[in-house]
C-alpha positions as CSV (number, residue, x, y, z in Angstrom):
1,X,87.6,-28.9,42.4
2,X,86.8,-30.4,39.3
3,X,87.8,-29.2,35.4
4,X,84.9,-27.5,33.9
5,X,84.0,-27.7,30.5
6,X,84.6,-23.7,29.3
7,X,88.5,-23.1,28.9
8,X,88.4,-19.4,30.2
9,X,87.2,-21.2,33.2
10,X,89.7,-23.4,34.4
11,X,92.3,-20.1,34.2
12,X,89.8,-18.1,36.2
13,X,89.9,-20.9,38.7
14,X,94.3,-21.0,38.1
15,X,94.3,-18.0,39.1
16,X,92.3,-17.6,41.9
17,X,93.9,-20.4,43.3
18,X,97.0,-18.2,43.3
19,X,95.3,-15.3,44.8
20,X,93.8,-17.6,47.7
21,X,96.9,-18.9,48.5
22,X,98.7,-15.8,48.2
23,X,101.1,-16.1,45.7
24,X,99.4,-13.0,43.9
25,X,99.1,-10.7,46.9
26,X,97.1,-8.0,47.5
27,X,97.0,-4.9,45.2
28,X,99.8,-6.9,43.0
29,X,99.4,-6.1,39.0
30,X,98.7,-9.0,37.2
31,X,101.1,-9.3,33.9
32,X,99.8,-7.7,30.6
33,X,97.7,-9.5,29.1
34,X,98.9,-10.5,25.9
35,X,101.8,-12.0,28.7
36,X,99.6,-13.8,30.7
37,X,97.4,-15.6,28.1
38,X,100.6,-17.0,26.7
39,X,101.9,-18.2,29.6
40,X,98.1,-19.6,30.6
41,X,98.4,-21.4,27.0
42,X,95.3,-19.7,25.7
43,X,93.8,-16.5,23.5
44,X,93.5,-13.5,24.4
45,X,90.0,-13.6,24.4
46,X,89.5,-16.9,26.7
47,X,91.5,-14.7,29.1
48,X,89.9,-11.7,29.5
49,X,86.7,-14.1,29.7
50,X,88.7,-15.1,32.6
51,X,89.6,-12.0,34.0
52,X,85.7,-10.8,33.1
53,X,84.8,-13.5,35.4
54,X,87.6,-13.0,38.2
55,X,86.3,-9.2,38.7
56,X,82.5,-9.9,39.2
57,X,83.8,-12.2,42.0
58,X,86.0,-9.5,43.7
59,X,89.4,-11.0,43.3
60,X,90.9,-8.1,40.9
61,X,90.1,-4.7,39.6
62,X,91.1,-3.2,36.3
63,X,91.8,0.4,35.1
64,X,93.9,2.2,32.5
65,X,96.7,1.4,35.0
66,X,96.3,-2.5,34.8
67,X,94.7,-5.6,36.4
68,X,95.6,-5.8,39.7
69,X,94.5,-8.6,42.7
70,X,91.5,-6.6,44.6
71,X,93.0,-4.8,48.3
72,X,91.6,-6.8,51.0
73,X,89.5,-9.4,48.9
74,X,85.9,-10.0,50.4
75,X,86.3,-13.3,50.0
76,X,87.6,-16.5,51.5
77,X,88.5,-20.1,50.8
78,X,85.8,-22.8,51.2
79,X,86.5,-25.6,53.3
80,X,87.5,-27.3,50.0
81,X,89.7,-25.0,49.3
82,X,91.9,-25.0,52.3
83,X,92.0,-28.6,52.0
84,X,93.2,-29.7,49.1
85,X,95.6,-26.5,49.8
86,X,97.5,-28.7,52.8
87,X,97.1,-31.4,50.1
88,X,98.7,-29.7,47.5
89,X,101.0,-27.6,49.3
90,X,101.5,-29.1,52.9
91,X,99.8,-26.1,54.6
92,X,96.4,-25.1,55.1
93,X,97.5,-21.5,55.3
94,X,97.4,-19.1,52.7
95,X,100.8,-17.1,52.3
96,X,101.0,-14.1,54.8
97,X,98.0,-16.0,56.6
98,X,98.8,-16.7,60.6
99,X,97.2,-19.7,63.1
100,X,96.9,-20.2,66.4
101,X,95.8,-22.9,67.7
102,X,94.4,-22.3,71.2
103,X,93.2,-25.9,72.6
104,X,94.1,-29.0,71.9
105,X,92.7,-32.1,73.8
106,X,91.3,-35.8,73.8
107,X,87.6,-35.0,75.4
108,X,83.9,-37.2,75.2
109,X,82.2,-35.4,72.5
110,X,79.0,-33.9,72.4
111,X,76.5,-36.6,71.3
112,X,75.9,-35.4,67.9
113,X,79.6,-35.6,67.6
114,X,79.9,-39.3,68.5
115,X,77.2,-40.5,66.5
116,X,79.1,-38.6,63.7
117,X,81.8,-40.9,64.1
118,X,80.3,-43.8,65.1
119,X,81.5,-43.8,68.6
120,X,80.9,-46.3,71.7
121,X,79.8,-44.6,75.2
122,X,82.4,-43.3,76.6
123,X,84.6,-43.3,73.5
124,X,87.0,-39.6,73.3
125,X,87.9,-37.7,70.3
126,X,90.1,-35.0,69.5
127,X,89.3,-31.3,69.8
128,X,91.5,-28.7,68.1
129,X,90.0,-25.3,68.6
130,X,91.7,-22.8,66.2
131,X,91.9,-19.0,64.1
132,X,93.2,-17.6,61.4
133,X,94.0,-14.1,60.7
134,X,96.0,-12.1,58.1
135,X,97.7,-8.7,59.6
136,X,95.1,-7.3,61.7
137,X,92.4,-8.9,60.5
138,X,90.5,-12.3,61.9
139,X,89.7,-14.1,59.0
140,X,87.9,-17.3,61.1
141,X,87.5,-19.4,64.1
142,X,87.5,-23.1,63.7
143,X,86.8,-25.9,65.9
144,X,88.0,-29.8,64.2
145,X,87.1,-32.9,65.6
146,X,89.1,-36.8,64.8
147,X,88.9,-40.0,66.3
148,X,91.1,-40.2,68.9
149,X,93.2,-43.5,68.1
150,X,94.7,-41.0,65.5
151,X,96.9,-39.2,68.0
152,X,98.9,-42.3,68.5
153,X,100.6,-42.1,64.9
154,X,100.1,-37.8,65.0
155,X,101.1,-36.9,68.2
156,X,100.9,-33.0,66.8
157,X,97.0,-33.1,67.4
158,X,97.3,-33.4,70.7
159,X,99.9,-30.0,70.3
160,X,99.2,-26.4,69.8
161,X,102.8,-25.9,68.1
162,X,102.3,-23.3,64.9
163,X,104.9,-25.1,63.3
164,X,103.4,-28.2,62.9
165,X,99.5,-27.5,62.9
166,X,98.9,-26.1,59.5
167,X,99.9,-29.7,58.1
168,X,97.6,-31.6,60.4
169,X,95.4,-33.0,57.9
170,X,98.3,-34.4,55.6
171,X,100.0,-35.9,58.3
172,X,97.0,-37.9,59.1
173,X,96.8,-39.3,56.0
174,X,100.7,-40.2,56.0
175,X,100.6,-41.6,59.1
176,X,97.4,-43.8,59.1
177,X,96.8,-44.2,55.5
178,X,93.9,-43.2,55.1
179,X,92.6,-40.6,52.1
180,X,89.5,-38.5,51.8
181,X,87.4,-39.7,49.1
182,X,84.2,-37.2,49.8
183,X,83.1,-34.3,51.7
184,X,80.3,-31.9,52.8
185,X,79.7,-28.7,53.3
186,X,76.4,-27.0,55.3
187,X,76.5,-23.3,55.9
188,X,74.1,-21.3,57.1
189,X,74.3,-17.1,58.4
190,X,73.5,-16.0,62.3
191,X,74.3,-14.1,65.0
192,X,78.0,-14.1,66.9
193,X,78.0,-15.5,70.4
194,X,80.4,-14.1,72.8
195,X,83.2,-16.9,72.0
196,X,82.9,-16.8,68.9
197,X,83.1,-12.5,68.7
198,X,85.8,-12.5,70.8
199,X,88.1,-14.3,68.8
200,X,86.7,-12.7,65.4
201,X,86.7,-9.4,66.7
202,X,83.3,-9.1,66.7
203,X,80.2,-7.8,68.7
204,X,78.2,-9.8,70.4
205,X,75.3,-10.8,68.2
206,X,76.6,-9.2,65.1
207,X,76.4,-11.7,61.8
208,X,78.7,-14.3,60.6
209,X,78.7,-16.8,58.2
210,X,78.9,-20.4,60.2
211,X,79.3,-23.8,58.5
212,X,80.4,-27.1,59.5
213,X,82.6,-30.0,56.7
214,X,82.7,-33.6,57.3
215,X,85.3,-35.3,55.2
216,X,85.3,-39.6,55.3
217,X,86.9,-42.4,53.4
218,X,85.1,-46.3,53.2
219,X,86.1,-46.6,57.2
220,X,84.1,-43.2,58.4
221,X,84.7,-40.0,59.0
222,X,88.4,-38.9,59.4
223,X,87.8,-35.1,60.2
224,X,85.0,-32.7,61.1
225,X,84.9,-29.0,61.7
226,X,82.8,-26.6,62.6
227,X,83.7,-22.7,61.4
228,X,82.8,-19.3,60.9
229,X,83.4,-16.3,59.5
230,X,82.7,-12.3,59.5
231,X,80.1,-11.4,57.5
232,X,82.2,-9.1,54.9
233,X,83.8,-12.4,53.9
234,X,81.9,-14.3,51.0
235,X,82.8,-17.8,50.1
236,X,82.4,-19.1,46.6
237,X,82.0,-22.6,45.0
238,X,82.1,-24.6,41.6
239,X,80.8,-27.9,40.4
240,X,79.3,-29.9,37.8
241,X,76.6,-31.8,36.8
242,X,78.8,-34.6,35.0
243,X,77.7,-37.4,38.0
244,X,74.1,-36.2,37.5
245,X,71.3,-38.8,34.9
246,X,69.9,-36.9,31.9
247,X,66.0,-36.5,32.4
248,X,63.8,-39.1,30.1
């Protein structure tokens, strides 16, 4: 995610960041302020712009008590998010976060699919069907998709180990080289089907947020996924307009 111009920005976004990946767990108390700003390297003031921003979002709460991280957050990590997480950290998990990985196979793809990556007739990918939960909760169901000749140097993607699938992403780019350069993001609210309630927890035809990532170097795509999420999660972005022309 990229720098953004305002100071008390880029701490809001250090900080949740910490909160996403669990290092600030729930209903933890933040440090006093005056503490934290020093240790952030800024005023007091671009803080608590920070921490102004942090609580219209949901991530903490404040009272005479303190600032403390939100219980149960309604909120989730965007697909950028969780990966430059296994980027950054080697896992796509969040800490206290659990996945399972429930298929695992070389299949011919749905036509959309192929034509996503460029695929021949009769040409296989790989399918990783997946969820995440944290304690009782099902936090989303994910389905990825890679070319297939990438299983030769990452045999785990043909595996539904826990040890080794939260990593997947970074081992692919170890093992073949290549490196996401760009991505994108299309998300869109409906109603469950029965797969996808049943592993969320859901009832049939209740709402979820659904979305779908590509992510693609110069060669072509190296993964896509398709997700979604209950509805009482919200996801959140940031950009800039640096790349875009001034008007005449």
């Amino acid at each position: 995610m990229p720098d953004t111009e305002h100071p008390y920005m880029q701490v809001a976004e250090r900080i949740r960041r910490r909160i996403l990946d669990g290092v600030l767990g729930e209903g933890e108390k933040l440090p006093a302020q005056r503490e934290l700003a020093k240790s952030e390297g800024v005023s007091v003031a671009t803080l608590g712009k920070a921490l102004d921003q942090l609580q219209v979002e949901g991530y903490i709460t404040t009272s005479r008590k303190g600032t403390f991280v939100a219980n149960a957050p309604e909120v989730a990590p965007s697909s950028y998010d969780r990966i430059t997480r296994v980027l950054r950290t080697g896992s796509v998990l969040a800490e206290g976060e659990s996945m399972i990985v429930t298929t695992a196979e070389l299949i011919k793809p749905p036509q959309y699919v192929a034509e996503l990556f460029d695929l021949d007739e009769g040409d296989q990918v790989v399918r990783r069907q997946w969820h995440t939960g944290k304690g009782q909760q099902r936090t989303g169901l994910y389905v990825t998709w890679y070319p297939a000749h990438f299983a030769a140097s990452v045999p785990e993607l043909l595996s539904t180990s826990r040890q080794s699938s939260p990593g997947i992403l970074l081992k692919i780019q170890q093992a073949t080289g290549r490196r996401i350069t760009s991505g994108r993001d299309d998300i869109h609210g409906r109603d469950a089907d029965a797969r996808e309630a049943s592993f969320l927890g859901l009832r049939i035809g209740a709402p979820i947020l659904a979305g779908a990532h590509r992510l693609w170097d110069d060669e072509g795509v190296i993964e896509y996924g398709e997700w979604c999420l209950p509805s009482r999660l919200a996801v959140g972005y940031e950009y800039s307009f640096e790349a875009a022309p001034e008007a005449p």
